[in-house]
N, C-alpha and C positions, 0 to 999 in steps of 0.2 A: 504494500500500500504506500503512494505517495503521499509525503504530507510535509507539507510549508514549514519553513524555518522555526515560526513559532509555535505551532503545535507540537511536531515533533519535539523543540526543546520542554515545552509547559507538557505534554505526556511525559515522556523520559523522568522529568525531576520528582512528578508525582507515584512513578511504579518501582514500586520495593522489587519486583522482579525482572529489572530490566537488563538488558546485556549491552554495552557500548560496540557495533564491529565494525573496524573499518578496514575497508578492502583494497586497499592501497597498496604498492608496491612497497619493500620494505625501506628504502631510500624515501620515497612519499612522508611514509610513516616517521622518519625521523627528524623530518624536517619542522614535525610538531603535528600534534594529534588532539582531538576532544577527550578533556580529563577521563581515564578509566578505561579507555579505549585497550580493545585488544584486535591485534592485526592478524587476518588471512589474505593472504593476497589473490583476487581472482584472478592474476593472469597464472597463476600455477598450474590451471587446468583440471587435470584428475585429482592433482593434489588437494587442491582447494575443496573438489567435494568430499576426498575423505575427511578432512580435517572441519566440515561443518557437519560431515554426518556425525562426526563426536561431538558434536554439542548436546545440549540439555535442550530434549524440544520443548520443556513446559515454562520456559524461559520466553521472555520477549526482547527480540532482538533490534533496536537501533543501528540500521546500516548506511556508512557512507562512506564517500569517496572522493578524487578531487571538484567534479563538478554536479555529478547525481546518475550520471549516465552506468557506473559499472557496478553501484549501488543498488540500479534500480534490476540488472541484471542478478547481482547474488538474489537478490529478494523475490525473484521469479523461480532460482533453481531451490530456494530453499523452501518455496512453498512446494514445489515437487517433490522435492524429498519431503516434507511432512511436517513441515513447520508454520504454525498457524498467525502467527503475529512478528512480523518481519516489515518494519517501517525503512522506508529511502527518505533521507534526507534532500529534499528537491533543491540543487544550487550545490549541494556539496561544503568542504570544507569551504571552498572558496568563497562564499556567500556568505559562510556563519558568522553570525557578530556573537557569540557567548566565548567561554574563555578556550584560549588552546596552550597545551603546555609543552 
């Protein structure tokens, strides 16, 4: 599901079970990330599905990326693997005004 800067951030803050993921390359990733953030890279390919199919599916996942585009792509394969609540950040980090560290 896509959802606007401010929702996703005003859901996020409010759900005790939510998961930070950003799917950024790991270079991306270090250039500074949304606090709590944990990184899968989707260019990995098969990698990347193994490594969300070990996720906690009863978890709600916040997904994003530099612009919203590879974001909105995890959030499509991981509702096919079986994951019910998977937000894209629409605009990506590049847009976000909250904090990054």
């Amino acid at each position: 599901m896509n959802l606007e800067q401010e929702v996703w951030r005003d859901q996020l803050n409010e759900d005790a079970n939510a998961v930070i993921l950003d799917v950024r390359t790991e270079d991306e990733f270090n250039e500074g990330i949304i606090p709590g953030a944990i990184n899968i890279d989707i260019y990995k390919g098969q990698g990347f599905i193994y490594s969300i199919e070990e996720l906690d599916k009863s978890k709600n996942y916040y997904v994003y990326c530099r612009s919203g585009g590879r974001s909105g792509q995890a959030c499509s394969i991981m509702r096919e693997l079986g994951f019910e609540n998977a937000y894209n950040l629409l605009g990506g980090i590049m847009n976000w005004e909250g904090e990054v560290v």
